[in-house]
C-alpha positions in Angstrom: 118.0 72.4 104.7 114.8 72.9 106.0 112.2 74.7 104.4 109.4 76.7 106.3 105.8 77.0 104.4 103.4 79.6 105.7 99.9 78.5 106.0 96.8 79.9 106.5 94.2 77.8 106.5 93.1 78.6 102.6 93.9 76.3 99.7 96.9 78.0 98.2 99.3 77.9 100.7 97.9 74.3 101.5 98.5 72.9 98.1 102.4 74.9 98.3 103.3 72.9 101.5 101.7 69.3 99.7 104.1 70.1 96.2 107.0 71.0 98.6 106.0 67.5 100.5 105.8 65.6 97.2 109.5 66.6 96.6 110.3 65.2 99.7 112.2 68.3 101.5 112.5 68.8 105.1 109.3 71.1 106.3 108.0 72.5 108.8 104.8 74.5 108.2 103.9 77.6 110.1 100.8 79.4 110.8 100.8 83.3 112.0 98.1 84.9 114.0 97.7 88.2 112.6 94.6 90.3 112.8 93.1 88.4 115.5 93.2 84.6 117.3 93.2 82.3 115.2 90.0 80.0 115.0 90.1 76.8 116.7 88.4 75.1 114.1 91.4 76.3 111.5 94.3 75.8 113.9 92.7 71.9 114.0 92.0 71.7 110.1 95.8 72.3 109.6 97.2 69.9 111.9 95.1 67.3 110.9 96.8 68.1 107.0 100.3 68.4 108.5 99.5 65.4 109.9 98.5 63.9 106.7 101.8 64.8 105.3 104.0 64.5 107.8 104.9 68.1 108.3 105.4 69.7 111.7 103.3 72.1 112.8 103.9 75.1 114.7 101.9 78.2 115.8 103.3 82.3 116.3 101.5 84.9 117.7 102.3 88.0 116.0 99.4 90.1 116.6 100.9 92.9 118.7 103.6 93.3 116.2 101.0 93.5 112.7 98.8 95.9 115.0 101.8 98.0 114.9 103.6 97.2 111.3 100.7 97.2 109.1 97.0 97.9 111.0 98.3 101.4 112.7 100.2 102.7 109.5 97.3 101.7 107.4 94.6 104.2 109.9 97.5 106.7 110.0 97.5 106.7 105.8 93.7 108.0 106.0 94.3 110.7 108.2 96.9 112.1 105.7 94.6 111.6 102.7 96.4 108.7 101.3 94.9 105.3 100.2 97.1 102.9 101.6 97.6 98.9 100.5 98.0 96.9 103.5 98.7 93.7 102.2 102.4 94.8 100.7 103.2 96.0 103.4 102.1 93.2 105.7 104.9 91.3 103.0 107.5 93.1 103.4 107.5 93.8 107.4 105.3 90.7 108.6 105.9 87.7 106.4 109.6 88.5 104.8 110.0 90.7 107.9 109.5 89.1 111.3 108.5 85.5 110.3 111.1 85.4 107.8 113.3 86.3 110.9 112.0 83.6 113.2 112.3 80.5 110.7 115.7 81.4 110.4 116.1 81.8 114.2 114.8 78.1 114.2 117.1 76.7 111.4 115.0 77.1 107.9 116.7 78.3 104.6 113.8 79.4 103.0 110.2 80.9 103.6 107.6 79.0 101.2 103.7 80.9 100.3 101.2 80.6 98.3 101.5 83.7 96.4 101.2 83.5 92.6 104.2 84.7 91.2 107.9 83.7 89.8 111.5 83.8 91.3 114.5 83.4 88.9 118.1 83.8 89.8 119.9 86.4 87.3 123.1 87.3 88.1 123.4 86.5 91.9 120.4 88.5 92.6 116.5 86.8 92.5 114.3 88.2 90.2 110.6 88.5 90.8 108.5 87.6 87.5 104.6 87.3 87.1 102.9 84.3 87.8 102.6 81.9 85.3 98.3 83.0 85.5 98.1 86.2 84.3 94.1 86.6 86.5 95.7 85.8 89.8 99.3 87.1 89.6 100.3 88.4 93.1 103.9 89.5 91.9 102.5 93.2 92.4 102.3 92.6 96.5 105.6 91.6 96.6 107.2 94.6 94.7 108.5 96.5 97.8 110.2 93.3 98.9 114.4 93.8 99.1 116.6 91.3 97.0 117.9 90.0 100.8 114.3 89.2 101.5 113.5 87.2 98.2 116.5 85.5 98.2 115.3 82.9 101.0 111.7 83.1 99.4 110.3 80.6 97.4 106.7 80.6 95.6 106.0 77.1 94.4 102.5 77.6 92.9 104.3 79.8 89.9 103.5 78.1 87.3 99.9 76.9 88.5 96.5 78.3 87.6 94.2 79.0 90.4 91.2 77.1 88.8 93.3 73.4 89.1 93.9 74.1 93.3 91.1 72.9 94.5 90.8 69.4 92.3 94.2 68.9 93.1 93.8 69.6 96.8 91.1 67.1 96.1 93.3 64.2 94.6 95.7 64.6 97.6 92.6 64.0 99.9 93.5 67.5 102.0 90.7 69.9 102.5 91.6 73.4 103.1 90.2 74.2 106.7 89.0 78.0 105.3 86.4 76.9 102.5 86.5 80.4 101.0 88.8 82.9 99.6 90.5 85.7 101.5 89.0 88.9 101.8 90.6 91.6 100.0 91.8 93.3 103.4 91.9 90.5 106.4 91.7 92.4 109.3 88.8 94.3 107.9 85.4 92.3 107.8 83.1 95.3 106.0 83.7 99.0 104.3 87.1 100.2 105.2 84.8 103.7 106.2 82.9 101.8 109.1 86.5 100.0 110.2 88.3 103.5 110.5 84.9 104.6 112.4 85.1 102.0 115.1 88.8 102.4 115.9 89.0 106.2 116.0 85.8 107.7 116.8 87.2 111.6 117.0 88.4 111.6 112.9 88.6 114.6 111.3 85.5 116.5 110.7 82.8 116.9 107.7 84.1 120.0 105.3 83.8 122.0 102.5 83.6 120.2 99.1 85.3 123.4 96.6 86.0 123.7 92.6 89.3 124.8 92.1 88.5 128.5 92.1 87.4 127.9 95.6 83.6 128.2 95.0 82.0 125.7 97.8 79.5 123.1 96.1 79.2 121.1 99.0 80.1 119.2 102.2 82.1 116.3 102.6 81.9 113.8 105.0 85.2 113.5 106.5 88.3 113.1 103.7 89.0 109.8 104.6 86.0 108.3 103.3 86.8 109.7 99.8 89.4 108.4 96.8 91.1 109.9 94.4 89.1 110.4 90.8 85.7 108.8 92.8 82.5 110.5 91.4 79.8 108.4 93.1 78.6 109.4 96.1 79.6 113.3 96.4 76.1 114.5 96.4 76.8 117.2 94.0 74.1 118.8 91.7 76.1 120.2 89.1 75.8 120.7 85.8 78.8 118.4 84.7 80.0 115.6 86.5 82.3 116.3 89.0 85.1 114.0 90.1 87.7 114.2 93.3 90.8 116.2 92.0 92.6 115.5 96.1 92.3 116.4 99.2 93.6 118.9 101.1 94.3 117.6 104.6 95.4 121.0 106.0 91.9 123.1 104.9 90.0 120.1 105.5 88.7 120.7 101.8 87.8 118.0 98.9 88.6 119.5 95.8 86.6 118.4 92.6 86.8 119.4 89.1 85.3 118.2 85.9 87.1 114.7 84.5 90.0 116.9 82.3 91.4 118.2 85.3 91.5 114.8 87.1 94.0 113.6 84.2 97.4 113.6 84.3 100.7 112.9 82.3 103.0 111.1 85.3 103.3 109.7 88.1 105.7 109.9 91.2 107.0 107.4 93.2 109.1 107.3 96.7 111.3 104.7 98.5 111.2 103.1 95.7 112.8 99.4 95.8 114.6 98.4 92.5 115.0 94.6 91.6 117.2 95.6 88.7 119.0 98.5 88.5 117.5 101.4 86.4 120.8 101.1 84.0 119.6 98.2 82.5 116.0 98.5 82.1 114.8 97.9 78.6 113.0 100.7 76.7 109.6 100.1 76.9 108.1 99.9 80.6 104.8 99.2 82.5 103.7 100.8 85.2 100.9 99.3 87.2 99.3 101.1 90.2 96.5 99.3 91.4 96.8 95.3 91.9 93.2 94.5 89.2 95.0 97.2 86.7 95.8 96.6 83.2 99.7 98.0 83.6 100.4 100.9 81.3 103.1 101.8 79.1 105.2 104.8 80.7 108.9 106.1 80.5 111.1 107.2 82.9 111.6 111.0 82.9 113.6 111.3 86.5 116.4 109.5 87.0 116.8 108.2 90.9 118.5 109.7 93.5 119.6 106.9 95.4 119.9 106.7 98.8 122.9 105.8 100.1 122.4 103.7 103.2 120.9 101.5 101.0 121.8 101.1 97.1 119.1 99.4 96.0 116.7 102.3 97.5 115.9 105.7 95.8 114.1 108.3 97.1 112.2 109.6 94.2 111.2 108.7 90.5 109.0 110.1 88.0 107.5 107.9 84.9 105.7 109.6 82.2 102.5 108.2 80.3 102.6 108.7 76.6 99.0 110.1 76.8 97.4 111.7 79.8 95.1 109.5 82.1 93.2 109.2 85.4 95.8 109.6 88.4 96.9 106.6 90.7 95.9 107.2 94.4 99.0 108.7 96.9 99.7 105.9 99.2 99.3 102.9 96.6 101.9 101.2 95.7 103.4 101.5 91.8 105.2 98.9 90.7 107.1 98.9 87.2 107.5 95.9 85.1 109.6 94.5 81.7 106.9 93.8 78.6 108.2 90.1 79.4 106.7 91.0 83.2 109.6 91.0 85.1 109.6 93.5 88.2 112.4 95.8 87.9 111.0 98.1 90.8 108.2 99.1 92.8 107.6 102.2 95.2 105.1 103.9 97.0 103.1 106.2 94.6 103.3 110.6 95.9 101.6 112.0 93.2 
């Protein structure tokens, strides 16, 4: 059966499609225009290494449809007051959505990347395990992504460390057309803050910054440019430092308080996506909520409502921390693991 390897241009997926080419299976690699056209330079760079290794090559233009799936949502997150994480959900509706969808129309089994992180087969249904190196594991991005949609994944750099790419790219003789690594955010080349002000110049006004008594300290510069718990930048004199406690989208207000109030004992997530149902989670949990987070121990204090259309979907949990700490942002993703760091769910975090 064949196998289809995403490629980018960068060394990870790169070195995935030459181990899946060592093992002699039936590839065809394929390279998605996302953000913006593809440089010429690139598309050239990985023909000349499919050509190396005997691959086919092909080329889809899916611009319009990540414009839509992950660059419009992401702007739309802002003007809520949420911090949103593109790149999960550029996973679950771009790569495991539509390409994932035209692979198969052309005959492949499986979808091959280069992400950093483990499948296992438990049971009939895949689990999703860290990555065998704990600095680059990229099993958090993939969280939100359904058993149907891992089931025809496969991650073949799981058990390699990102330090030995290159020198191995380097034995094989293939050089990665994209010298560098990916930016954090790929369709955005600078601050997030000047990318939402080029592509909608009318965002919501400057406003009142306010305690939680409602005394005004201050103007903000628009709520969008502002996270959850920052204290930098707020141009406060006060005497304490004062952090972001949220924003109020419908007063248009910033509301800051002193570092006690930011705290808090739980967090809430939505739609969340279980790997493994909540009946057999182990006792002790982790909860991380930012991808470069140390996960934290927490407990789960609301059971899920599931939604019925689809079982594997709830609506709403609640994890408690066993001591109160800063909050995670509304709009990032949460994603609970076993102490062993197997994902058992992730969802998108409300509170």
């Amino acid at each position: 059966m064949t196998v289809a390897v995403a490629v980018s241009g960068g060394r990870d997926s790169l070195l995935a499609l030459a181990l899946l080419r060592r093992q002699e299976r039936d590839l065809v690699a394929v390279h998605a225009m996302l953000a913006s056209e593809t440089d010429p330079a690139v598309l050239a760079g990985l023909r000349g290494n499919c050509r190396a290794l005997g691959v086919a090559f092909q080329v889809l233009d899916l611009r319009e449809q990540f414009e839509e799936l992950v660059v419009a949502p992401y702007i739309q997150s802002y003007l809520e007051g949420r911090t949103p994480n593109p790149c999960v959900w550029c996973n679950v509706r771009i790569k495991f959505g539509l390409l994932l969808d035209a692979v198969r129309e052309q005959g492949a089994s499986t979808l091959a990347t280069g992400h950093y992180a483990r499948l296992k087969l438990e049971d009939s249904r895949p689990g999703l395990w860290r990555g065998t190196d704990a600095a680059k594991d990229q099993s958090y991005f993939l969280a939100l992504l359904s058993p149907e949609q891992l089931r025809p994944a496969a991650f073949p750099l799981e058990d390699h460390h990102k330090q030995d790419v290159l020198p191995e790219l380097d034995r094989l003789g293939l050089t990665p057309p994209l010298p560098g690594e990916s930016q954090e955010v790929c369709f955005i080349a600078d601050d997030y803050r000047d990318f939402l002000a080029r592509r909608l110049p009318n965002l919501p006004p400057p406003g009142p910054i306010v305690l939680e008594d409602g005394r005004t300290v201050g103007r903000h510069k628009g709520l969008w440019r502002y996270t959850i718990g920052q204290r930098k930048g707020l141009d406060i004199a006060w005497s304490k430092p004062l952090y972001v406690l949220r924003k109020d989208v419908a007063t248009n207000q910033l509301v800051v308080g002193e570092r006690t109030r930011l705290l808090s004992d739980a967090c809430r997530l939505e739609s969340v996506n279980f790997l493994v149902p909540p009946s057999v989670w182990p006792d002790n949990l982790l909860l991380q909520t930012r991808y470069r987070q140390r996960p934290e121990p927490a407990r789960l204090t609301s059971p899920p409502e599931t939604n019925h259309e689809s079982p594997s979907v709830s609506d709403m949990i609640v994890l408690s921390y066993p001591d109160p700490r800063e909050p995670a942002a509304s709009g990032q993703i949460g994603v609970i693991y076993s102490t062993q760091g197997q994902v058992l769910a992730g969802g998108v975090i409300s509170s």
